[in-house]
C-alpha positions in Angstrom: 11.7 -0.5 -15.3 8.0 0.1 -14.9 5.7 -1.8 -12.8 3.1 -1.9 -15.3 5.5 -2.9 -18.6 4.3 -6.1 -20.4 0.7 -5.8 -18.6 -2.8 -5.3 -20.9 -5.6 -2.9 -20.2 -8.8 -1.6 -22.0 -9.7 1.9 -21.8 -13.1 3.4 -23.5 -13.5 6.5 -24.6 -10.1 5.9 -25.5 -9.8 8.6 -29.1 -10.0 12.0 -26.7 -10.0 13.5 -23.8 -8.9 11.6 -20.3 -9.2 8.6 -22.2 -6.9 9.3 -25.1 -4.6 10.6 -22.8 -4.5 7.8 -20.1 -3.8 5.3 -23.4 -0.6 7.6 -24.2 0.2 7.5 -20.7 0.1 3.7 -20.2 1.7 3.1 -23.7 4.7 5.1 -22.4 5.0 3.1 -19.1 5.2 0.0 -21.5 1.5 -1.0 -21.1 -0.3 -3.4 -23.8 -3.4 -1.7 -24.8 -7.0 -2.4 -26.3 -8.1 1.2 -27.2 -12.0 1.3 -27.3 -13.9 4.8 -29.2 -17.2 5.2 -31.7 -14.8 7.2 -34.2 -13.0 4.2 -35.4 -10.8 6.4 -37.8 -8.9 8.4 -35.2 -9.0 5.4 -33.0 -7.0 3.6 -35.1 -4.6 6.7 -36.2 -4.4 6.6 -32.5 -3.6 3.5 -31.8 -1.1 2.7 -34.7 0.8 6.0 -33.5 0.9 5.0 -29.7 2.2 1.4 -31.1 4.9 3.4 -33.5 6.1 5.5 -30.3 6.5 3.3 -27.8 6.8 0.0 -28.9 3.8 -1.3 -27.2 1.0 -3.7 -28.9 -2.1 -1.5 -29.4 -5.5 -3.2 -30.4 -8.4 -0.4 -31.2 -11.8 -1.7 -30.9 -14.7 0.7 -32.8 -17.2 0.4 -29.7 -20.2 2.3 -28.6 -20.6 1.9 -24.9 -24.5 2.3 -25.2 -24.5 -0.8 -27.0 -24.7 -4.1 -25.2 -23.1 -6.0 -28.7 -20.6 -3.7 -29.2 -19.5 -4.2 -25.8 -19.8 -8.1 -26.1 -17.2 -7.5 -29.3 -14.7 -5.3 -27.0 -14.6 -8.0 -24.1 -13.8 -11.1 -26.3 -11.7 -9.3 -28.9 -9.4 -8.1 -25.7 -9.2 -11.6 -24.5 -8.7 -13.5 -27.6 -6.2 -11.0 -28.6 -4.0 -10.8 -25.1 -4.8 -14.0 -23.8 -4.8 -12.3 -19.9 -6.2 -8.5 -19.2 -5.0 -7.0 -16.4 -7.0 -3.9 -16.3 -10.1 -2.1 -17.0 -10.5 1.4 -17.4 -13.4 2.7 -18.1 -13.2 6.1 -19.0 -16.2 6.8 -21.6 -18.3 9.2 -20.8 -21.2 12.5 -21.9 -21.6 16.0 -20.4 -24.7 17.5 -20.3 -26.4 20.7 -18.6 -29.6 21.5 -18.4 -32.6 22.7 -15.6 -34.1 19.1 -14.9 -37.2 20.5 -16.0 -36.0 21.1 -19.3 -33.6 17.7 -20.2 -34.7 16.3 -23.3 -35.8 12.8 -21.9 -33.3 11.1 -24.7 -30.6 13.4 -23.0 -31.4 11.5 -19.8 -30.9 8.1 -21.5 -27.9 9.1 -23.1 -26.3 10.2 -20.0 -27.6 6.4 -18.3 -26.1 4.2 -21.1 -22.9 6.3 -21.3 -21.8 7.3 -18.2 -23.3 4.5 -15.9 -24.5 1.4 -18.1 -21.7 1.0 -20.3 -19.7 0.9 -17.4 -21.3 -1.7 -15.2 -22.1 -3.7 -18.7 -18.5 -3.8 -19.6 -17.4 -4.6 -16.2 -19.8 -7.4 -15.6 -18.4 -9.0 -19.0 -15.1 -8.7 -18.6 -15.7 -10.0 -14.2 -15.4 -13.5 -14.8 -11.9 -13.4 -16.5 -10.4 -11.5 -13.8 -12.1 -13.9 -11.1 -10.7 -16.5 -13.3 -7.0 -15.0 -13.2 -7.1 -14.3 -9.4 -6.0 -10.8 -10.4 -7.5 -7.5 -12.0 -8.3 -4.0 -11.9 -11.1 -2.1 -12.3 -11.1 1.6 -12.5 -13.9 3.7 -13.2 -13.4 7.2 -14.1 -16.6 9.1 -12.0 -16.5 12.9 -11.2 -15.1 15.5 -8.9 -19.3 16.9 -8.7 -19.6 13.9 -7.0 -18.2 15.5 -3.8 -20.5 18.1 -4.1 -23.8 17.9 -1.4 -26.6 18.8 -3.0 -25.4 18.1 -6.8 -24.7 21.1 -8.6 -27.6 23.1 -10.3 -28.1 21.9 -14.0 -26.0 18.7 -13.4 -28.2 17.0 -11.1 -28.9 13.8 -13.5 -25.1 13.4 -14.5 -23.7 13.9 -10.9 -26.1 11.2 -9.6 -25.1 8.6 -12.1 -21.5 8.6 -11.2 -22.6 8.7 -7.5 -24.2 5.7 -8.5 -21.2 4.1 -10.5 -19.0 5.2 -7.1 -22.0 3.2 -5.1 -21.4 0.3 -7.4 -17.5 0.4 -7.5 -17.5 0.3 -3.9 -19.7 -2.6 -3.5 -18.0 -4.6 -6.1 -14.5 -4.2 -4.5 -16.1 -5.5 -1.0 -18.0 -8.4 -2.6 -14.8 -9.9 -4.8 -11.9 -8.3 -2.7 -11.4 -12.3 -1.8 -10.9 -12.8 -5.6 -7.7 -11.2 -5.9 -9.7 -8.1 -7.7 -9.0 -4.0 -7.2 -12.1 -1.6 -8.0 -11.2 2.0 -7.8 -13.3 5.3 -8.4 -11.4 8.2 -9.4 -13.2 11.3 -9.1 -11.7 14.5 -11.3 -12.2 17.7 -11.2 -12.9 20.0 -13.8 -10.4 19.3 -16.6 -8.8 20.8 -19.6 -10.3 18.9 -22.3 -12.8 19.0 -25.1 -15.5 17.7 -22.5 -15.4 21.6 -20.8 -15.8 23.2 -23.8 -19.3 24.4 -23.4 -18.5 25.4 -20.2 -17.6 28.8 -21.4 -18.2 31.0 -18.5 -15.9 28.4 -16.6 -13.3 27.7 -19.1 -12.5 30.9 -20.1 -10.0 31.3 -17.3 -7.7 28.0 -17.9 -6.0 28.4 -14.8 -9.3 26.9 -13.1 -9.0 23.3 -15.0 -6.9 20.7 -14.4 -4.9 19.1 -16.7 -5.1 15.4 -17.6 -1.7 14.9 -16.3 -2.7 14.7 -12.8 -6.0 11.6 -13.6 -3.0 9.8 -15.5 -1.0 9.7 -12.4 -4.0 8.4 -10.0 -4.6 5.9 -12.8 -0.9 4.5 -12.7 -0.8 5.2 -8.8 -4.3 3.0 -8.8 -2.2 0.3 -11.1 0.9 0.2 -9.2 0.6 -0.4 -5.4 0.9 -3.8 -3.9 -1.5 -6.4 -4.5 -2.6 -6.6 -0.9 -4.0 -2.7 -1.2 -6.6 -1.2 -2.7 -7.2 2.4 -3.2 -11.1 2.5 -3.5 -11.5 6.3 -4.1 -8.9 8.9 -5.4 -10.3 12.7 -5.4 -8.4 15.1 -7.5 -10.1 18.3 -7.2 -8.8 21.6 -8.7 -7.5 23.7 -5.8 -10.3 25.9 -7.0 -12.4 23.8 -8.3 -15.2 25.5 -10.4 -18.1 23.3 -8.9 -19.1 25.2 -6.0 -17.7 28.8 -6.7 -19.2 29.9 -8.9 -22.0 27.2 -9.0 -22.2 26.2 -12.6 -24.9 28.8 -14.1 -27.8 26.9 -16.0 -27.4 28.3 -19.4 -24.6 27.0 -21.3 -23.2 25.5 -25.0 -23.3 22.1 -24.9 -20.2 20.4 -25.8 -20.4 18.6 -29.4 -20.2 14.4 -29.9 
């Protein structure tokens, strides 16, 4: 029997992607689920399917991560639904490329609100349960460019906002570790999902991405130790990972919403 059968987590970004896949992933292991995504539509599709398959209770919340009341909605729709949350996964998140002299300033605040503020938003609301519980995880999905000293060209503004949501993830383990409460960073490489899609000169050889398959296993890994460990960061590059050979060129398609 699994470890993680019977327990509840939220994951954003939850209708594609890593997202969509680590709500299959946890559905299968018997996981309760509050499924959070803007496209409410294939959110629920998604949601009633996972339910269907595997026999697990699956709540989908429409939710736009850049929006403090939507994520007010998520928090107290998760509890008043499950009672207890076990874990939070926050897995939302925007690519974008561009020379820093050229980002369209509203590029720049997309990338704040979605890959940094909705995190730490989220997180601070749904704090106080787990504190409450004596229990909780917290797992932030951040970046494999992360590892990468300087940032890679044309990715500077991303890359430093999930150094900065590994800076807070760290911090917030150390300061409520007493609490009974995990925080994890799991940095991915380059994967196989619609994300990369504008990454054509580095997508068009597959071989070079990883698949999700790999972030759903550091996710249940994350989930599953004992509850007197902690594993703060988890790296899963791709044994040649495309961030530093060749350094991402500057002109690219930019993925779609």
């Amino acid at each position: 029997m699994s470890e993680l059968k019977g327990k509840t987590a939220i994951v954003t970004g939850a209708s594609r992607g890593i997202g969509g896949a680590l709500g299959m992933a946890l559905a299968k292991e018997g996981m309760d689920l509050v499924l959070a995504a803007r496209g409410r539509a294939v959110l629920e599709e998604t949601a009633a399917g996972l339910s269907r398959k595997y026999n697990v209770r699956v709540v989908p919340v429409a939710c736009d991560v850049t929006r403090q009341g939507d994520l007010e909605n998520l928090a107290a729709t998760a509890i008043k639904e499950f009672n207890k949350i076990d874990a939070l996964i926050n897995s939302a998140g925007v690519s974008s490329q561009y020379p820093f002299q050229e980002q369209p300033l509203e590029d720049i605040a997309r990338l704040m609100y979605t890959n940094y503020f909705g995190a730490v938003m989220l997180t601070r609301l749904m704090i106080n349960h787990f504190i409450e519980n004596k229990s909780g995880a917290v797992i932030n999905i951040t970046s494999g460019s992360t590892l990468v000293d300087p940032p890679p060209r044309n990715f500077i503004v991303y890359s430093s906002l999930k150094r900065a949501l590994n800076a807070f993830s760290k911090g917030l383990f150390w300061e409520l570790r007493d609490q009974g409460i995990k925080v994890t960073s799991i940095m991915p490489g380059v994967t196989d999902t619609a994300l990369t899609g504008g990454l054509a000169e580095i997508s068009v050889d597959r071989s070079r991405l990883m698949q999700t398959g790999v972030i759903e296993d550091a996710v249940k890994f994350a989930l599953s130790v004992p509850a007197n460990v902690c594993p703060l960061e988890i790296s899963v590059i791709n044994q040649r990972t495309p961030w530093t050979s060749p350094v991402i060129p500057y002109r690219q398609d930019h993925p779609k919403e």
